[in-house]
LUMZA-544378 format. One line per 5 residues: number of its first residue (from 0); their letters; for each residue y, z negated, x of C-alpha. Coordinates in Angstrom, 3 decimals, always signed. Each point is the difference from the previous one (the first is absolute). Layout:
residues N
NUM	A	Y Z X  ...
***
This chain:
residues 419
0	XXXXX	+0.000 +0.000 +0.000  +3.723 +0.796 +1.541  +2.443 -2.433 +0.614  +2.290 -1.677 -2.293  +3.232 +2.049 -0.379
5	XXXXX	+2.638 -1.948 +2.346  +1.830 -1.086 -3.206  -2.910 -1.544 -1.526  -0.776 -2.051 +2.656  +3.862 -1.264 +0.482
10	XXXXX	-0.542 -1.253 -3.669  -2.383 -2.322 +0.943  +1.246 -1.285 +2.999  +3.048 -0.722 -2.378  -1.881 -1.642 -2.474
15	XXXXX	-1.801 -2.507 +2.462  +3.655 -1.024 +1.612  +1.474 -0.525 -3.739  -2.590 -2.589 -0.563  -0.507 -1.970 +2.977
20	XXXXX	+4.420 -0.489 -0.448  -1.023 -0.741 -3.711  -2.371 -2.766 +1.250  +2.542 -1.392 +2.654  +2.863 -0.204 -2.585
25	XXXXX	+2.663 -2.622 -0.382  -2.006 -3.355 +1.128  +2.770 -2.317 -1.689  -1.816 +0.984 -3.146  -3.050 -0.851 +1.099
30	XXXXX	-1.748 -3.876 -1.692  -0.647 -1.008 +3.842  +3.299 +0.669 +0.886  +0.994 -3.237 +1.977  +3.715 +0.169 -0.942
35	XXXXX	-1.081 +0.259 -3.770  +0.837 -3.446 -2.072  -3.354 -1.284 -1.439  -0.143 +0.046 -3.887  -0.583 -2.636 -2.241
40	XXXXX	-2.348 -0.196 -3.566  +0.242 -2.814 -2.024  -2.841 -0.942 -2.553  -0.708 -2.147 -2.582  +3.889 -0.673 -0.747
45	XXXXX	+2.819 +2.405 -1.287  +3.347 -0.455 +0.538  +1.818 -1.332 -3.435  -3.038 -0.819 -1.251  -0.770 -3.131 -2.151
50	XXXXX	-3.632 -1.611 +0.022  -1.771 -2.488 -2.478  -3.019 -0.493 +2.171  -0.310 -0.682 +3.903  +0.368 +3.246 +2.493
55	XXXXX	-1.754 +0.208 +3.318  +2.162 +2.451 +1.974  -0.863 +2.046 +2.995  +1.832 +2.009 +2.301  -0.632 +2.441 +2.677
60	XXXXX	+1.904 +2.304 +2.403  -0.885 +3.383 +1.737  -0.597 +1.893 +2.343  -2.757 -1.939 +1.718  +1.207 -1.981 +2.707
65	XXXXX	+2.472 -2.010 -2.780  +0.813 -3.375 +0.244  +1.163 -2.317 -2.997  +1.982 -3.333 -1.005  +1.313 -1.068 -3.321
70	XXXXX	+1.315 -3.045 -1.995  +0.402 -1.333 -3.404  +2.963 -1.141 -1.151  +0.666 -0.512 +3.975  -3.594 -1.613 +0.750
75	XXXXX	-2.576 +1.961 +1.974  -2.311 +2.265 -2.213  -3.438 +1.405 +0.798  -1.330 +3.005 -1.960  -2.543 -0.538 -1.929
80	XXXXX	+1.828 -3.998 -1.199  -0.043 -0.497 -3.652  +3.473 -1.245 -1.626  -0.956 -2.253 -2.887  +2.650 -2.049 -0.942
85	XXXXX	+2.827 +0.753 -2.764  +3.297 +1.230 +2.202  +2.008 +2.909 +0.669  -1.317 +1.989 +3.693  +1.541 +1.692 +2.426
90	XXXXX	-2.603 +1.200 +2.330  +1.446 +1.930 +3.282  -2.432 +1.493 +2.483  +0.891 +1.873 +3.576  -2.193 +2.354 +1.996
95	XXXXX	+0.221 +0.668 +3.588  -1.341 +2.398 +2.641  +1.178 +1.829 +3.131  +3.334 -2.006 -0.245  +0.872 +1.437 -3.098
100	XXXXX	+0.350 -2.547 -2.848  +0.084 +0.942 -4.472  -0.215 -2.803 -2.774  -0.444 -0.254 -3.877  +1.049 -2.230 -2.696
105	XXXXX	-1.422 -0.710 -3.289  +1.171 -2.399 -2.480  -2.222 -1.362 -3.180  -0.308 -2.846 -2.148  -2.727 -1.860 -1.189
110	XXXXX	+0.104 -1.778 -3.572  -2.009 -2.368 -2.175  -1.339 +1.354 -2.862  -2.648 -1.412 -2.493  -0.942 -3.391 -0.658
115	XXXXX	+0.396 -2.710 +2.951  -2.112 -3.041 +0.144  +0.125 -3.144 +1.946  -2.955 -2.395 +0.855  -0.523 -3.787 +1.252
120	XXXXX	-2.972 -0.845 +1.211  -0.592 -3.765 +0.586  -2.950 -0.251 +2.090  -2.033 -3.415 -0.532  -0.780 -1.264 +3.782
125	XXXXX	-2.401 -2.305 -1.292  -0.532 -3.978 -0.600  -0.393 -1.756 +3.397  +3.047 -2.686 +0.092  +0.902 +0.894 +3.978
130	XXXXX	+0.356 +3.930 -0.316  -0.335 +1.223 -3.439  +1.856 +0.312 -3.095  +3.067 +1.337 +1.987  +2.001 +2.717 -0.540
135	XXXXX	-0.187 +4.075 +0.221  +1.838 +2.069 -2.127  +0.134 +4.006 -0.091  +2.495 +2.017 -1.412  -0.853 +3.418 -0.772
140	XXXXX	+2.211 +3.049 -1.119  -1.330 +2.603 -1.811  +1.554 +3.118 -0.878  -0.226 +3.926 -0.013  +0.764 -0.288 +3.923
145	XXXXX	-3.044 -2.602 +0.505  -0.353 -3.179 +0.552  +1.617 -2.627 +2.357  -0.903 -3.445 +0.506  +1.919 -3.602 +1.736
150	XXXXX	-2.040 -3.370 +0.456  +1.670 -3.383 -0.669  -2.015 -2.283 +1.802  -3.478 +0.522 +1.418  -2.146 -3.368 +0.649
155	XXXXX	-3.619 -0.507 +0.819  -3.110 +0.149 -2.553  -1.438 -2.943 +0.177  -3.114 -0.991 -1.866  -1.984 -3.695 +0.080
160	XXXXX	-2.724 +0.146 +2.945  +1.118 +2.889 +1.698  +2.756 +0.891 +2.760  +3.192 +1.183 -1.234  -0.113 +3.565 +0.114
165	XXXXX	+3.548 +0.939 +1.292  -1.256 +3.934 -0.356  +0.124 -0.380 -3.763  +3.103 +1.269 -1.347  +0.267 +3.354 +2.365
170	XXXXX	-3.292 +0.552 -0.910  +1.245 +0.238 -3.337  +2.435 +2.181 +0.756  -2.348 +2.274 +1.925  -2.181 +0.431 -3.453
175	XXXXX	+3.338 +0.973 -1.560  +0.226 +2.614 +2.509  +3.505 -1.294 +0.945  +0.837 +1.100 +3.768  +3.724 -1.040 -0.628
180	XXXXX	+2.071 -3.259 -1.250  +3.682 +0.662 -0.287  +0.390 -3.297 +0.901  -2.135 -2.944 +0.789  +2.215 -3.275 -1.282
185	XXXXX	-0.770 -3.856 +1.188  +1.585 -2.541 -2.047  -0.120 -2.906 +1.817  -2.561 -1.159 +3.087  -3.110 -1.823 -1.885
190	XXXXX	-2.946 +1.548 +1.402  -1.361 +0.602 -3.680  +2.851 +2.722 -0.032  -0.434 +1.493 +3.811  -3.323 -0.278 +0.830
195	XXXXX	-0.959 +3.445 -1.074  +2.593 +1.961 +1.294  -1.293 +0.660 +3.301  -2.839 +2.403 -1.082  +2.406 +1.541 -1.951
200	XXXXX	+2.399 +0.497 +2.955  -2.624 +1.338 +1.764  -1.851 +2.664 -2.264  +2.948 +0.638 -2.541  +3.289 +1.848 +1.016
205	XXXXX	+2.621 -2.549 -0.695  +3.590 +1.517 -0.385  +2.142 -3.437 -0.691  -1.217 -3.614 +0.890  +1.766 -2.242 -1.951
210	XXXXX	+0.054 -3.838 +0.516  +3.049 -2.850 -0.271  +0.470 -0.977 +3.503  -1.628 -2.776 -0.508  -1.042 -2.179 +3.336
215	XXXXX	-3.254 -1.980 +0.301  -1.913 +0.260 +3.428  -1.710 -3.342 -0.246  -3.743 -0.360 -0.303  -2.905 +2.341 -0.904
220	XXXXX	+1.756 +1.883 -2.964  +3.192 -0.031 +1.800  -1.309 +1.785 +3.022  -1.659 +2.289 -2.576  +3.212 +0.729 -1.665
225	XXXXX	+1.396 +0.555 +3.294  -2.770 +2.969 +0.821  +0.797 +1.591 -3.457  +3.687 +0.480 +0.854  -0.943 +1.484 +3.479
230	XXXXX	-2.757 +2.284 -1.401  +2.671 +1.277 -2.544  +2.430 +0.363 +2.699  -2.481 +2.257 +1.803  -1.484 +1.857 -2.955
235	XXXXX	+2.843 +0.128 -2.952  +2.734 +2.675 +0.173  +2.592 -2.304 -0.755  -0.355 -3.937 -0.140  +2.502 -1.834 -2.367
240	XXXXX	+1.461 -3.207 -0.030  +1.674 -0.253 -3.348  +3.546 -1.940 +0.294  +1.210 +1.545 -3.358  -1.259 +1.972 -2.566
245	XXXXX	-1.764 +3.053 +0.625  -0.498 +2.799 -2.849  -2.805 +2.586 +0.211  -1.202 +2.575 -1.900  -3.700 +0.546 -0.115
250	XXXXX	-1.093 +3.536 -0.668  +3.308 +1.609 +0.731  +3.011 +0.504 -2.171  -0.712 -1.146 -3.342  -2.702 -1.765 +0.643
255	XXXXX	-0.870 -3.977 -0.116  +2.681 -1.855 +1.326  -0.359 -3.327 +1.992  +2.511 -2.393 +0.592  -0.713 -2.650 +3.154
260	XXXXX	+1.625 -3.064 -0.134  +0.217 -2.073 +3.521  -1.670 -3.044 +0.113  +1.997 -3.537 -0.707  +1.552 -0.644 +3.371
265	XXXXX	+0.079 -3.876 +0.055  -3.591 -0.326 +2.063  -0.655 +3.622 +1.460  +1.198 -0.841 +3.516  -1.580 -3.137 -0.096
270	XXXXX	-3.589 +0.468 +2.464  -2.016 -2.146 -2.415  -3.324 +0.228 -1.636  +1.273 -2.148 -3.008  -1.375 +1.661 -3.258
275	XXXXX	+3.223 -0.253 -2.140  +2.488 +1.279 +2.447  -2.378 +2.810 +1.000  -0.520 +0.992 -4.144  +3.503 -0.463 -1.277
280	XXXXX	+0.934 +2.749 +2.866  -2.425 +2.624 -1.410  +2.078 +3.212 -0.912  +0.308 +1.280 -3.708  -0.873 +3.185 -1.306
285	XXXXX	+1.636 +1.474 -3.086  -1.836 +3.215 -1.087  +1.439 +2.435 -2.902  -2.091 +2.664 -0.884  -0.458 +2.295 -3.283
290	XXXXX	+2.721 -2.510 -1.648  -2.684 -3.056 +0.884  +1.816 -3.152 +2.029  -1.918 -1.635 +2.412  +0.356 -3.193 +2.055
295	XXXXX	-2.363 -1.149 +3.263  +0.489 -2.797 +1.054  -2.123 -1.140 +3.334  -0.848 -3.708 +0.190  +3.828 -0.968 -1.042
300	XXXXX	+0.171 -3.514 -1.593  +2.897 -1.907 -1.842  +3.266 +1.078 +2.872  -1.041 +3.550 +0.298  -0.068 +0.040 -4.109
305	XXXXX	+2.691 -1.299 -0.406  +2.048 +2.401 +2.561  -1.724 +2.705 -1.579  +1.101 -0.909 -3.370  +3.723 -0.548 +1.308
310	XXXXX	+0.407 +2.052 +2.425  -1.944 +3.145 -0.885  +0.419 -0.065 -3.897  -0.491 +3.488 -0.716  -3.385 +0.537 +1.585
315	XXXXX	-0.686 -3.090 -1.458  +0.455 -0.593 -3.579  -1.842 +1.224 -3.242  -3.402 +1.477 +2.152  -2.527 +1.471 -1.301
320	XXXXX	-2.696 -0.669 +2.522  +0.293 -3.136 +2.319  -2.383 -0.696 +3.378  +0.076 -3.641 -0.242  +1.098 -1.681 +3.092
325	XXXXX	-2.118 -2.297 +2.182  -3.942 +0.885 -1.861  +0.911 -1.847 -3.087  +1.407 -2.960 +1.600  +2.345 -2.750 -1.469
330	XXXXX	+2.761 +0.473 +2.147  +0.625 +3.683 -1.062  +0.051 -0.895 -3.265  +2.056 -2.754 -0.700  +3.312 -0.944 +0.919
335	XXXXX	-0.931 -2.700 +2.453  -2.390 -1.079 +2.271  -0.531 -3.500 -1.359  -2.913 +0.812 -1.870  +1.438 -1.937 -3.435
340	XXXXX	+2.647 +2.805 -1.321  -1.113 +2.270 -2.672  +2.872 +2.745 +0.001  +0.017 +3.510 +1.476  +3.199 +1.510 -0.049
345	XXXXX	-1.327 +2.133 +1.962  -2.882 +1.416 -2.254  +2.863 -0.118 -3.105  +1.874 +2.568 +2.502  -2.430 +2.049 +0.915
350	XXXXX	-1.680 +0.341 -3.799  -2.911 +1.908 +1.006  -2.056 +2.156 -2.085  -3.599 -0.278 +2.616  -0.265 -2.385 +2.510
355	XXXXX	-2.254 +0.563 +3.140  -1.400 -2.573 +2.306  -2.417 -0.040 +2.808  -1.470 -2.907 +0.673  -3.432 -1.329 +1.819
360	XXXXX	-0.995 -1.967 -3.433  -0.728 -2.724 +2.605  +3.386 -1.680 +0.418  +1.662 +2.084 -1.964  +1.737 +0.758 -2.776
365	XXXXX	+1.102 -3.143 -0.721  -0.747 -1.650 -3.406  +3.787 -0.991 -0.925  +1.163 +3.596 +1.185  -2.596 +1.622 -1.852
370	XXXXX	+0.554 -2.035 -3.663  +4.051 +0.787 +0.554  -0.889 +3.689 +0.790  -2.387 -0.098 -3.492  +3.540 -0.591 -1.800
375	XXXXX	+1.918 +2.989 +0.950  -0.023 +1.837 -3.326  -2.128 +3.326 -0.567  -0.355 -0.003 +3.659  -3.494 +1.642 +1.735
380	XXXXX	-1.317 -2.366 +2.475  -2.821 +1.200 +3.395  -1.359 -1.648 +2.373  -1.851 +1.459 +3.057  -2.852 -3.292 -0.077
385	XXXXX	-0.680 +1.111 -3.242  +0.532 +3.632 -0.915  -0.768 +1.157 +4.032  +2.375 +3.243 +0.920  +2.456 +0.749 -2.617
390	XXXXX	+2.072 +3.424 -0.285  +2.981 +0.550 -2.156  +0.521 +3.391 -0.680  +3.664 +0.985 -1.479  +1.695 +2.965 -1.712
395	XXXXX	+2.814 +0.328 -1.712  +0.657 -3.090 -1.072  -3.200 -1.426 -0.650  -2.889 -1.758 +2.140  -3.715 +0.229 -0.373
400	XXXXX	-2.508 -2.748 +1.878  -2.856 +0.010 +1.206  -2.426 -2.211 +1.964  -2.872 -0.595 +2.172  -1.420 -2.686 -2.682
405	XXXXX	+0.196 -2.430 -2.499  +2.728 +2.068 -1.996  -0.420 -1.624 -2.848  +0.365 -3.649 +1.284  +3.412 -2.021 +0.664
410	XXXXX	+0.624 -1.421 +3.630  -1.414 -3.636 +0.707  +1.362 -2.394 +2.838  -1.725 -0.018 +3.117  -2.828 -2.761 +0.102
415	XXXX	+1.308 -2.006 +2.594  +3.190 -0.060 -1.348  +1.105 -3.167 -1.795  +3.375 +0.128 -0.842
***
């Protein structure tokens, strides 16, 4: 076969030269281009946007070879973090590679919508007279954005014939699946308040401890207390020592809010192991939730009533659910500590529609306090040595109970009790 004509084979020659410049084009175009500024996508968000429900966002930049940071409302933010808590957002992410630097900015809001609920759990530590029948409390706020939970209190279980079994309460919390405590409050240094709280500190993450600066270092319990403050200094985000009142809203905006009142200064920088001055500086809780007003009140006796009364009216008067103070006892019942008076001002205050008490049903409740408790009218009355665990579920302006046992029978005096 001849040759190709000369023009024929100056076409090709042309061709071949038109692509390889084709392929070597303008590199700045090019997705490896080092001077290009990365990209960033943004998922699980939009900007504007307005959610009922929580959002996990996620984020990613390109090309390859990308590096990210980004914060929330100014705090550092991982992709892939889940925002769960009623607020308005402004999420702001920046990419980085070869020296060149590009960010992004959304803004959203997250709102409560249906029904929100609110639960206290009164766990029943058991009978034994030197470590149970004391105090732990969870709150719990339930809503469309899920549920978060506080602890007033966390003693020991302690049952007749066995060890105390200090492991009891987080254990508890690990069977309600709670990881989290918004924050972990101590009312007052009695070890059948604190002596759970290390096992929490340790497999729970604790965002406030809260306690009233109470000092006691003397003795067994003291040196206890003393290991509970360090292990919440090494473990909680933030460790409180409440010198006025502190508000907080569990669950977010709109959800329960909790009012902390500091403890009755008179004894708490006293370093004493004396029963009343440690229980009349316990801290008091006021808790408004779904129009429901709520009153805990540690171990205070007749002083830290009557502060509370005086002082703190409005978190105070016309309850409708009332912790007892001091298991039942006398002193937080009556207006003195002689043993002889029969007034309460303080339970003519407070009017309460349900009355809770823990107790051991060993030395406690008392028979007096019980019989003037009895009188409050149309009042609900439940004690942990009778009716075990009891939860109080609200909504909307009513409360439903419900308890471990016995629901049907009244609280009885503890049987060693005689007065």
């Amino acid at each position: 076969m001849p040759p190709d004509p000369p023009h024929q084979r100056l076409g090709v020659a042309a061709l071949v030269l038109a692509l390889a410049v084709a392929g070597c084009g303008d590199s700045g175009s090019s997705p490896s281009d080092p001077d290009e500024a990365p990209t960033i996508e943004i998922s699980g968000v939009e900007d504007g946007a307005v959610y009922t429900q929580p959002v996990t966002v996620t984020f990613t930049a390109s090309p390859p070879g990308s590096t990210t940071s980004a914060t929330l409302n100014g705090e550092t933010f991982r992709s892939g973090d889940t925002v769960d808590r009623a607020g308005d957002y402004r999420l702001r992410v920046e990419a980085f590679r070869a020296g060149r630097t590009s960010e992004k900015e959304v803004s959203f809001s997250l709102q409560v919508s249906g029904e929100r609920g609110f639960i206290l759990r009164m766990f029943d530590l058991g009978e034994d007279g030197l470590g149970g029948g004391g105090d732990a409390l969870l709150l719990s706020d339930s809503s469309s954005l899920g549920m978060r939970h506080a602890m007033v209190d966390a003693g020991p279980r302690g049952d007749p014939g066995q060890e105390l079994d200090h492991d009891y309460v987080a254990d508890q919390l690990e069977a309600l699946e709670i990881e989290t405590l918004d924050f972990l409050q101590l009312t007052h240094a009695h070890a059948d308040h604190f002596e759970g709280m290390r096992p929490i500190l340790n497999r729970v993450q604790v965002e406030r401890f809260v306690y009233n600066g109470q000092v006691r270092t003397g003795g067994f319990a003291g040196s206890n207390y003393q290991a509970v403050l360090q292990r919440a200094e090494q473990r909680a985000d933030t460790v409180m020592a409440l010198a006025q009142e502190w508000e907080y809203r569990l669950g977010g905006e709109g959800g329960t809010r909790t009012i902390h009142v500091p403890g009755l200064p008179t004894y708490l920088d006293r370093d004493t192991n004396d029963g009343r001055e440690l229980n009349e500086g316990s801290l008091g809780t006021y808790v408004e939730t779904g129009g429901v007003r709520i009153f805990l009140t540690g171990d205070g006796e007749d002083q830290a009533n009557q502060r509370w009364r005086t002082q703190f009216g409005s978190h105070t008067a016309d309850l409708d659910i009332l912790k007892v103070g001091h298991h039942g006892a006398n002193n937080a019942v009556f207006d003195d500590r002689v043993g002889s008076s029969t007034q309460s001002t303080w339970l003519e205050h407070t009017r309460p529609a349900l009355m809770l008490i823990t107790a051991n049903g060993r030395s406690h409740p008392r028979i007096r306090a019980l019989n003037r408790l009895f009188q409050v009218q149309q009042a609900e009355m439940y004690c942990t040595n009778v009716h075990g665990t009891v939860t109080v579920r609200v909504a909307e302006g009513w409360w439903e109970v419900t308890t471990e046992r016995n629901g049907d029978m009244d609280c009885v005096p503890g049987d060693d009790a005689t007065t």
